[in-house]
MDTraj code that builds the backbone (N, CA, C; nanometers):
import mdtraj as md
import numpy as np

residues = "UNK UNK UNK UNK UNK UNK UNK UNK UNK UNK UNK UNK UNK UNK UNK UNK UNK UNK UNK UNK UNK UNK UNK UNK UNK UNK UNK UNK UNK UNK UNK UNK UNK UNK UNK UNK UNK UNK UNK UNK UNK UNK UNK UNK UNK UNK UNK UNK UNK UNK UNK UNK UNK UNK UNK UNK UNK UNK UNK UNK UNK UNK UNK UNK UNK UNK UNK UNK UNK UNK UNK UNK UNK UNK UNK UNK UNK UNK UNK UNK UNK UNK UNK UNK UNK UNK UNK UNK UNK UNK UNK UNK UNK UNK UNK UNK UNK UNK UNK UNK UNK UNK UNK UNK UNK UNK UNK UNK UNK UNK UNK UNK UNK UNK UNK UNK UNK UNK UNK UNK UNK UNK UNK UNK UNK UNK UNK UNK UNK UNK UNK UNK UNK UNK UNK UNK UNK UNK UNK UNK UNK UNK UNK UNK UNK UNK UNK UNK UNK UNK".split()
xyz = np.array([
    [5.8194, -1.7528, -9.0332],
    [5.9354, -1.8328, -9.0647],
    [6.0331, -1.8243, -8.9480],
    [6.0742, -1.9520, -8.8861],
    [6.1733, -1.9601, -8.7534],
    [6.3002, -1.9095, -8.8420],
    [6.3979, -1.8571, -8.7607],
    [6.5397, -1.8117, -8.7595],
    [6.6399, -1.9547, -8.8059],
    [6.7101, -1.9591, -8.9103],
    [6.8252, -2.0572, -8.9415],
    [6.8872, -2.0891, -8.8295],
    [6.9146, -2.1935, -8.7280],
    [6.9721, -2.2602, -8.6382],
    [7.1466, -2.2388, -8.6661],
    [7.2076, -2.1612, -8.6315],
    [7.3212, -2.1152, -8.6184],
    [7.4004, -2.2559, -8.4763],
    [7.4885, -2.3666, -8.5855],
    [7.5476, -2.4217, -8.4509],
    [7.6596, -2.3761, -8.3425],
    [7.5957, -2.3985, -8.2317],
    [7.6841, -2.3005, -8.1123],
    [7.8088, -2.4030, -8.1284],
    [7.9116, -2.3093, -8.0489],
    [8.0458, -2.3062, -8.0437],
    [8.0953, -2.3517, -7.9320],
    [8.1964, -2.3894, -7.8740],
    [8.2380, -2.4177, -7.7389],
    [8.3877, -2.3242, -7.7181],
    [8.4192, -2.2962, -7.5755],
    [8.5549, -2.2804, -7.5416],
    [8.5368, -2.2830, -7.3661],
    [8.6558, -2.2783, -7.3675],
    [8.6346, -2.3310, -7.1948],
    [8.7195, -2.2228, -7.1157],
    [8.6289, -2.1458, -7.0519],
    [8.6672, -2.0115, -6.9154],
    [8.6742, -2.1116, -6.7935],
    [8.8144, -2.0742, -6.7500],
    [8.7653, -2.0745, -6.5635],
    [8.7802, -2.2338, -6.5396],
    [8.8224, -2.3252, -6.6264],
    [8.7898, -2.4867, -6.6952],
    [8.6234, -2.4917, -6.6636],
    [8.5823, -2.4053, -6.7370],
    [8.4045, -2.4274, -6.7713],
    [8.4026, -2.4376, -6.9415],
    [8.2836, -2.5464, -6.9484],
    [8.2428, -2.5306, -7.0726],
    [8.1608, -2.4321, -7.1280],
    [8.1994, -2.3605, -7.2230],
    [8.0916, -2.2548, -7.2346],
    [8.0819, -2.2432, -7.4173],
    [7.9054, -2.2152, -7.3828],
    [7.8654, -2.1733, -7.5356],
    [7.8445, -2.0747, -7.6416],
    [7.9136, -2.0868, -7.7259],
    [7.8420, -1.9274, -7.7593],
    [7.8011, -1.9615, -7.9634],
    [7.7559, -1.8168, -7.9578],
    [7.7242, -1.8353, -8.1404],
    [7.8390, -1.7709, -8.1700],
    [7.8863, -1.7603, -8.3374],
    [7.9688, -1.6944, -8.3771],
    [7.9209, -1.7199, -8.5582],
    [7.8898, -1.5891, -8.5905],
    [7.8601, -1.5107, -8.7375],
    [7.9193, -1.4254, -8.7645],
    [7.9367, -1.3971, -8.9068],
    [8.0283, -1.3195, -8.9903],
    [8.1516, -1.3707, -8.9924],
    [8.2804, -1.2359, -9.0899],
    [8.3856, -1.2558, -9.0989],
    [8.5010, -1.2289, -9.0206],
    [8.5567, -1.2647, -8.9475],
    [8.6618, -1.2848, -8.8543],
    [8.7577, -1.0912, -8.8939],
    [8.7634, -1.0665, -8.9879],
    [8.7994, -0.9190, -9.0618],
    [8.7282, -0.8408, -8.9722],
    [8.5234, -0.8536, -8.9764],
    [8.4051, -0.7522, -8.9618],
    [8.4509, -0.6874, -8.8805],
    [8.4026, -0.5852, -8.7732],
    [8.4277, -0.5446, -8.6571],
    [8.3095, -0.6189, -8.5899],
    [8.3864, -0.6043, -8.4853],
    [8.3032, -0.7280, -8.3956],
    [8.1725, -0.6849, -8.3184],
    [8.0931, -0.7331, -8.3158],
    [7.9569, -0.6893, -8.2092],
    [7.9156, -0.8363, -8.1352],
    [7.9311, -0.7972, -7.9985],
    [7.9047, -0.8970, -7.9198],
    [7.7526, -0.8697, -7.8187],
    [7.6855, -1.0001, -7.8652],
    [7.5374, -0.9576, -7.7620],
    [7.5327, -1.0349, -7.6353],
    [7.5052, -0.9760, -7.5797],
    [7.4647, -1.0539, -7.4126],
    [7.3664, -1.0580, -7.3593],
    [7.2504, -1.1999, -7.3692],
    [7.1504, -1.1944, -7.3504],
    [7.0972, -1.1784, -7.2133],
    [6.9331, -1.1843, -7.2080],
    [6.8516, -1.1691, -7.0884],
    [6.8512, -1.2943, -6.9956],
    [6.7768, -1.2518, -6.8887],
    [6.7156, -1.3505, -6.7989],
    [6.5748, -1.4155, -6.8274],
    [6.5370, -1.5358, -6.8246],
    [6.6487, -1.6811, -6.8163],
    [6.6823, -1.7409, -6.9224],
    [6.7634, -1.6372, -7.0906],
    [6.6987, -1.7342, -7.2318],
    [6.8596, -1.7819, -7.2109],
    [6.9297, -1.7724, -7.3452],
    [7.0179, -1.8103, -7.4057],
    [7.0679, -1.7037, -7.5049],
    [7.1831, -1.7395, -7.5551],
    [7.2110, -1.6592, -7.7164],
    [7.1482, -1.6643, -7.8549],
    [7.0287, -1.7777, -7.8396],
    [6.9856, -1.7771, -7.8716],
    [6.8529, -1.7049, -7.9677],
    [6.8173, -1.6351, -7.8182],
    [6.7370, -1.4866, -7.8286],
    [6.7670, -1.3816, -7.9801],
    [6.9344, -1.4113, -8.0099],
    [6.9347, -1.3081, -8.1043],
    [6.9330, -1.3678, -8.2288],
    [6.8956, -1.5083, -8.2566],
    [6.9087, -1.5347, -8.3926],
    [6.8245, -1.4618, -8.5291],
    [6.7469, -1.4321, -8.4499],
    [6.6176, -1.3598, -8.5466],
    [6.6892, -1.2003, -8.6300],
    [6.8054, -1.1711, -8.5492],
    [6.8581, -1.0955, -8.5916],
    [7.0095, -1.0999, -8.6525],
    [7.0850, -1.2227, -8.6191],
    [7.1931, -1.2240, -8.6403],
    [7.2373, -1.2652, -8.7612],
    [7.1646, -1.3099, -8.8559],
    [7.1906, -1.3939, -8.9923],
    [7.2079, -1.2368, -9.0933],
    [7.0931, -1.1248, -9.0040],
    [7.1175, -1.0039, -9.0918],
    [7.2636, -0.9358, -9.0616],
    [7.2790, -0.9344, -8.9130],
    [7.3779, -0.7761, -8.8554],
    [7.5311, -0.9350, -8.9538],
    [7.4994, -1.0288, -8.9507],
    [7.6399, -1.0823, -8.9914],
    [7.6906, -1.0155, -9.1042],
    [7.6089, -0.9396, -9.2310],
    [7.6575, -0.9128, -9.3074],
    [7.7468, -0.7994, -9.3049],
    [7.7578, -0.7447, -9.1838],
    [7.8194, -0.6680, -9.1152],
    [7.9288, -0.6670, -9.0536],
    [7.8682, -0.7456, -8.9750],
    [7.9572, -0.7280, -8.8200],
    [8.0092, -0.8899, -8.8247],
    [8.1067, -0.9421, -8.7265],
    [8.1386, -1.0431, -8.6243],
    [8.0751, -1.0919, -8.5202],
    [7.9474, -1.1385, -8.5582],
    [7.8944, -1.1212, -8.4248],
    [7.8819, -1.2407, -8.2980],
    [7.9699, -1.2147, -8.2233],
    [7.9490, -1.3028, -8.0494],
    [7.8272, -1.3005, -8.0129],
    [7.7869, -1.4337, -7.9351],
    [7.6974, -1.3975, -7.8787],
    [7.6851, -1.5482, -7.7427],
    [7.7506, -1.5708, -7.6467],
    [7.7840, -1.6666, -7.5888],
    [7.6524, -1.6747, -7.4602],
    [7.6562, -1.7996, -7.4390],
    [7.5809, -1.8433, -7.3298],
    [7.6150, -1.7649, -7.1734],
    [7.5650, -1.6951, -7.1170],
    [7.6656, -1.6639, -6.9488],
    [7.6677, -1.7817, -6.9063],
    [7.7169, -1.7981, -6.8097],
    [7.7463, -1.9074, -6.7427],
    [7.6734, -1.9124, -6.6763],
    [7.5844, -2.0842, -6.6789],
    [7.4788, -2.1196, -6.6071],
    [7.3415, -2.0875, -6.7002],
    [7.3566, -2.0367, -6.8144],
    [7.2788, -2.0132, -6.9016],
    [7.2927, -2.1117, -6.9966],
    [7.1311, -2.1449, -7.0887],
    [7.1994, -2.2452, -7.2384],
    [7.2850, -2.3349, -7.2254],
    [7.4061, -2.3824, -7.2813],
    [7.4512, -2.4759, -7.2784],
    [7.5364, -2.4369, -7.1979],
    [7.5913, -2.3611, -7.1432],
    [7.7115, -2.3446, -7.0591],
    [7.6769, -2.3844, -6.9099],
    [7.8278, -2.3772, -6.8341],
    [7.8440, -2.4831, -6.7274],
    [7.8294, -2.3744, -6.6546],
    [7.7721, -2.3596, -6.4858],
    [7.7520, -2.2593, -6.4342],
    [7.8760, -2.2367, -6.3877],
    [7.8770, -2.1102, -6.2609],
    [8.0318, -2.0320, -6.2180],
    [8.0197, -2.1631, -6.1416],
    [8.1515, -2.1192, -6.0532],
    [8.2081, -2.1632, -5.9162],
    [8.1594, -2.0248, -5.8174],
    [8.1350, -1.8862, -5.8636],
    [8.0967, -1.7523, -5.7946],
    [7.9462, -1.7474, -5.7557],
    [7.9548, -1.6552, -5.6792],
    [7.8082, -1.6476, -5.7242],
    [7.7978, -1.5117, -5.8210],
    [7.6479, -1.5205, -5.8525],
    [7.6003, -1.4725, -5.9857],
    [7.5952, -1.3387, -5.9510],
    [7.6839, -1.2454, -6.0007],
    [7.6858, -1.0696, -5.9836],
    [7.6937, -1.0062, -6.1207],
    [7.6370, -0.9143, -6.1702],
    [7.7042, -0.8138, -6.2565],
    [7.8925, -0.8425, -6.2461],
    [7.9301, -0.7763, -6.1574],
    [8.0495, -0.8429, -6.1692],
    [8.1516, -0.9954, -6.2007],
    [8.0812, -1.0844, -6.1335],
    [8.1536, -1.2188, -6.2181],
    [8.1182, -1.2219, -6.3365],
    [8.0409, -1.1703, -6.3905],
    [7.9381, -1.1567, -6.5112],
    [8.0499, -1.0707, -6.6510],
    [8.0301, -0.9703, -6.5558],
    [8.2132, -0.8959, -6.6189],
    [8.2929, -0.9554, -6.6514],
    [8.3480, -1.0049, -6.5576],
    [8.4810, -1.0620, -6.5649],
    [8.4529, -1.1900, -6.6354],
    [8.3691, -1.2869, -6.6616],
    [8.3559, -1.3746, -6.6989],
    [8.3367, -1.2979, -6.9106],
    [8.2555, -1.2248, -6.9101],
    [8.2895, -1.1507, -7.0626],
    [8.4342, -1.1195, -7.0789],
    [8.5397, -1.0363, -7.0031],
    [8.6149, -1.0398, -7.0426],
    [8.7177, -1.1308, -7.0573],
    [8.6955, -1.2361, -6.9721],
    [8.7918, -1.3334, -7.0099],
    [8.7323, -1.4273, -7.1603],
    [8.5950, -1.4147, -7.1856],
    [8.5745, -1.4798, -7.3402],
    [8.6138, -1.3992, -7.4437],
    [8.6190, -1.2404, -7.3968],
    [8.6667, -1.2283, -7.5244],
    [8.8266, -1.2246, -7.5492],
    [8.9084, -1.2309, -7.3793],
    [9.0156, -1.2833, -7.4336],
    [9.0637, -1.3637, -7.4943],
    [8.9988, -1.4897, -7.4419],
    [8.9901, -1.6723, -7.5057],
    [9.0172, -1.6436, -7.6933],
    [8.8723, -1.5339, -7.7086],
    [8.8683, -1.5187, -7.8236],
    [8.9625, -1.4246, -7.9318],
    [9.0804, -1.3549, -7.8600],
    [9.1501, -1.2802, -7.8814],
    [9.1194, -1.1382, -7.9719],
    [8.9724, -1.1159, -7.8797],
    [8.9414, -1.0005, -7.9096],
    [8.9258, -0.8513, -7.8323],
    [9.0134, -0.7725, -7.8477],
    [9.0646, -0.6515, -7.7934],
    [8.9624, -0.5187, -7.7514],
    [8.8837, -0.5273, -7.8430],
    [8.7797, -0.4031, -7.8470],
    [8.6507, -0.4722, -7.9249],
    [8.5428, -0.3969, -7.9247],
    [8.4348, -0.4770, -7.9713],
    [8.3031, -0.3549, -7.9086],
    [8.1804, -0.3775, -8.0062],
    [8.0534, -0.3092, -7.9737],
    [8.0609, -0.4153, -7.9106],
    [7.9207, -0.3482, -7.8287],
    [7.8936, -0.4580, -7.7410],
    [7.6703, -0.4261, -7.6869],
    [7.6332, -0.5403, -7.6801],
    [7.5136, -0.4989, -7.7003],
    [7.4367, -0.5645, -7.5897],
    [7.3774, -0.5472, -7.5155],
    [7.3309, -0.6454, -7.3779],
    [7.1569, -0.5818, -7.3809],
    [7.0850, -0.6987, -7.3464],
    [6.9420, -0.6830, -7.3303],
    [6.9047, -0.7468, -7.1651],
    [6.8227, -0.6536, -7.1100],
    [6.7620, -0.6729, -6.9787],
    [6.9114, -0.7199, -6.9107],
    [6.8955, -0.7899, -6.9025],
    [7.0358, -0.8836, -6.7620],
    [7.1674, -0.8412, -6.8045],
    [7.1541, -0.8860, -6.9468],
    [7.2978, -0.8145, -7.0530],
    [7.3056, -0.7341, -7.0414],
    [7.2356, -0.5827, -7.0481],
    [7.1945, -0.4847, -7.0298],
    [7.2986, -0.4702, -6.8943],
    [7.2499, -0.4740, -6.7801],
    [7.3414, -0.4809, -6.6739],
    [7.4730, -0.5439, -6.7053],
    [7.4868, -0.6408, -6.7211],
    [7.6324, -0.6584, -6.7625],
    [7.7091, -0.5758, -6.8081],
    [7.6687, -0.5518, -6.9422],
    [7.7445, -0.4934, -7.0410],
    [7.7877, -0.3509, -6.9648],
    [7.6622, -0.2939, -6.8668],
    [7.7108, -0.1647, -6.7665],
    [7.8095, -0.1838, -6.7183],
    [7.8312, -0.2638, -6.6348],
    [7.9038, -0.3074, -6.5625],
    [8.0734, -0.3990, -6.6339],
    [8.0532, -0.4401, -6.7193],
    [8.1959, -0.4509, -6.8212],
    [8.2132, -0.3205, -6.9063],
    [8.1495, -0.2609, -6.9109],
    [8.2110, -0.1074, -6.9753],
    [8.2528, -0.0239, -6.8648],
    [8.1626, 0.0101, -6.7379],
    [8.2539, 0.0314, -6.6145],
    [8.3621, -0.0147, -6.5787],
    [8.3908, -0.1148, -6.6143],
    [8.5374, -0.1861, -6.5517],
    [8.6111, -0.2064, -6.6652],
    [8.6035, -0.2259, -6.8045],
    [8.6691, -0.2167, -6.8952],
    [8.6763, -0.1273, -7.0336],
    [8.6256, -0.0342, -6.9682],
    [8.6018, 0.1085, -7.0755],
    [8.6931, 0.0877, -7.2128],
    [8.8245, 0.0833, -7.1632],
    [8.9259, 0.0083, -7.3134],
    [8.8945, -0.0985, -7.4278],
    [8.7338, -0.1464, -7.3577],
    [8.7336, -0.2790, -7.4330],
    [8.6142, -0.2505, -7.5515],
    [8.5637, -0.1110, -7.5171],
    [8.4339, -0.1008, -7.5947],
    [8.4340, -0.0421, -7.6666],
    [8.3981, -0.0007, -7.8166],
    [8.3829, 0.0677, -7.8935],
    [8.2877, 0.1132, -7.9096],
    [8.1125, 0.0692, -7.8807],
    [8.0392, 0.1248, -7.8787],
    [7.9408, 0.0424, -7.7748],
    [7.8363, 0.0815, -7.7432],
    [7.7739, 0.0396, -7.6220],
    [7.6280, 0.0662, -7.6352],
    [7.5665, -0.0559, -7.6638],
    [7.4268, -0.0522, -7.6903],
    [7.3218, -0.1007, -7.5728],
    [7.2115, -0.0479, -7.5146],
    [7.1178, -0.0955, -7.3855],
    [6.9703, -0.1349, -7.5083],
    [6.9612, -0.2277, -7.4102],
    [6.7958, -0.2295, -7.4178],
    [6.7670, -0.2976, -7.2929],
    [6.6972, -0.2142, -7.1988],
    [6.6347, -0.2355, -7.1085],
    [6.6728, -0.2737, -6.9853],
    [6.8283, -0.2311, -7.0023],
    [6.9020, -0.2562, -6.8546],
    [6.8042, -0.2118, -6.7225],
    [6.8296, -0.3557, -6.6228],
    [6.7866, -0.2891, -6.4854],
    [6.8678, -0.2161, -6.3932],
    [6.8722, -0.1022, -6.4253],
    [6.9224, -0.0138, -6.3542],
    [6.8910, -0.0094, -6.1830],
    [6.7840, -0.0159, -6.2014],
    [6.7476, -0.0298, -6.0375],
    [6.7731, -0.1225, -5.9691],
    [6.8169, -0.2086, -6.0127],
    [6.9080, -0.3739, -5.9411],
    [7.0131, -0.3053, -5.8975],
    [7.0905, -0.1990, -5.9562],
    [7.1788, -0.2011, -5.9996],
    [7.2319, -0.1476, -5.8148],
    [7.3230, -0.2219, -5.7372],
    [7.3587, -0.2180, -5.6196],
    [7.4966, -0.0724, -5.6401],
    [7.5582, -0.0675, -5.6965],
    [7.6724, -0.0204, -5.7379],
    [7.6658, 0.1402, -5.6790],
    [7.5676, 0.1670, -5.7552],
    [7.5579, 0.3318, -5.7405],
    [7.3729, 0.3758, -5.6629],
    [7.4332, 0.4232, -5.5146],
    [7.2969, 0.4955, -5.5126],
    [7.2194, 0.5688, -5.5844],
    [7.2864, 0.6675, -5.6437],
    [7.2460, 0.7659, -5.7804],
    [7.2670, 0.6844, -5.9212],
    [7.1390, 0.6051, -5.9338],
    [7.2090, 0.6050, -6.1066],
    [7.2023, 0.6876, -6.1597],
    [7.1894, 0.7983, -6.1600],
    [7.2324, 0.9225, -6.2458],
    [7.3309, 0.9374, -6.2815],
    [7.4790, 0.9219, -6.1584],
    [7.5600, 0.9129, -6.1630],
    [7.6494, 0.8091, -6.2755],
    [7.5623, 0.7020, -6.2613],
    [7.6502, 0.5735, -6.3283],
    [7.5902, 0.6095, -6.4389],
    [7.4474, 0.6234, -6.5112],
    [7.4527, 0.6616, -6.6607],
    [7.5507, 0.8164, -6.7022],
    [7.5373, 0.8622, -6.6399],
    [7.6234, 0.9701, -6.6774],
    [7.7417, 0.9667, -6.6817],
    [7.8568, 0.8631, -6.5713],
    [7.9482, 0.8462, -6.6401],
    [7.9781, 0.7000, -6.7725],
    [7.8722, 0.6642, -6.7842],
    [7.8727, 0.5682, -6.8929],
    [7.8471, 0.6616, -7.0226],
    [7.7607, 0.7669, -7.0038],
    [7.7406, 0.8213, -7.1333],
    [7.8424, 0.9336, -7.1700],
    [7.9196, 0.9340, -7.0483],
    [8.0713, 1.0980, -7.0907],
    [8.1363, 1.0280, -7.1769],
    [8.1528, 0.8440, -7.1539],
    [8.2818, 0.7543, -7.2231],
    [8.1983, 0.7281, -7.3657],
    [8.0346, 0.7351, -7.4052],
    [8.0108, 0.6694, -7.4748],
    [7.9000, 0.7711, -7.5334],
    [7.9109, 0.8474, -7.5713],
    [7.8018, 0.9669, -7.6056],
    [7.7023, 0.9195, -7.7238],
])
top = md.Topology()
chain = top.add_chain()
for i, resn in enumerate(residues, 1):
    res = top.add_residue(resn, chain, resSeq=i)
    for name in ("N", "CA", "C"):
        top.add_atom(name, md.element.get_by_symbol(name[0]), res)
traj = md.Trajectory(xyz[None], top)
């Protein structure tokens, strides 16, 4: 049985159009996913009709992904950052889990590195760490990701 077609959302970063899903109650605490390379937000529907009974759950296109309009940057972990945190400002949301797979995965490293204030909890699956330009030692960078997030 395919996943219920959840219709995506629009708001506009950066004057880009961008897409995202949005499930549950605006109350929930929020969990935001950030998908892989090359799908969409899509990826999480198979799961999101459940965690809604839960959670709030985000789950937006990156830019240049799915329906959204690509950057004006080029494509880093970092614009990648900054481009999450300005949606979830759009969205006037302060703190939030946050959950990233493969590419997301990197992201989400990399927006909890730079916005540690914004996360409440911090979920990987399958981050590429070894992309990861930032830190010669990733030892270093999981370890200080895991002092903030045990």
């Amino acid at each position: 049985m395919s996943p219920k077609i959840i219709p995506k959302k629009y708001c506009r970063i950066n004057n880009k159009k961008i897409a995202y899903i949005e499930a549950g109650k605006k109350n929930q605490t929020n969990l935001v996913f950030i998908h892989g390379w090359p799908v969409s937000s899509d990826m999480f529907l198979p799961v999101i009709h459940q965690l809604a009974k839960k959670f709030r759950i985000l789950a937006p296109d990156l830019p240049g992904f799915g329906r959204s309009e690509p950057l004006n940057d080029s494509y880093t972990y970092k614009s990648f950052a900054i481009f999450l945190s300005r949606f979830l400002k759009s969205l006037n949301i302060k703190r939030t889990y946050l959950c990233g797979v493969s590419l997301g995965g990197a992201v989400a490293v990399e927006f909890t590195y730079r916005y540690p204030q914004k996360v409440t909890k911090l979920i990987l699956n399958a981050p590429p760490l070894h992309l990861y330009p930032s830190y010669k030692n990733k030892g270093d960078l999981i370890e200080t990701i895991t002092k903030k997030f045990p």
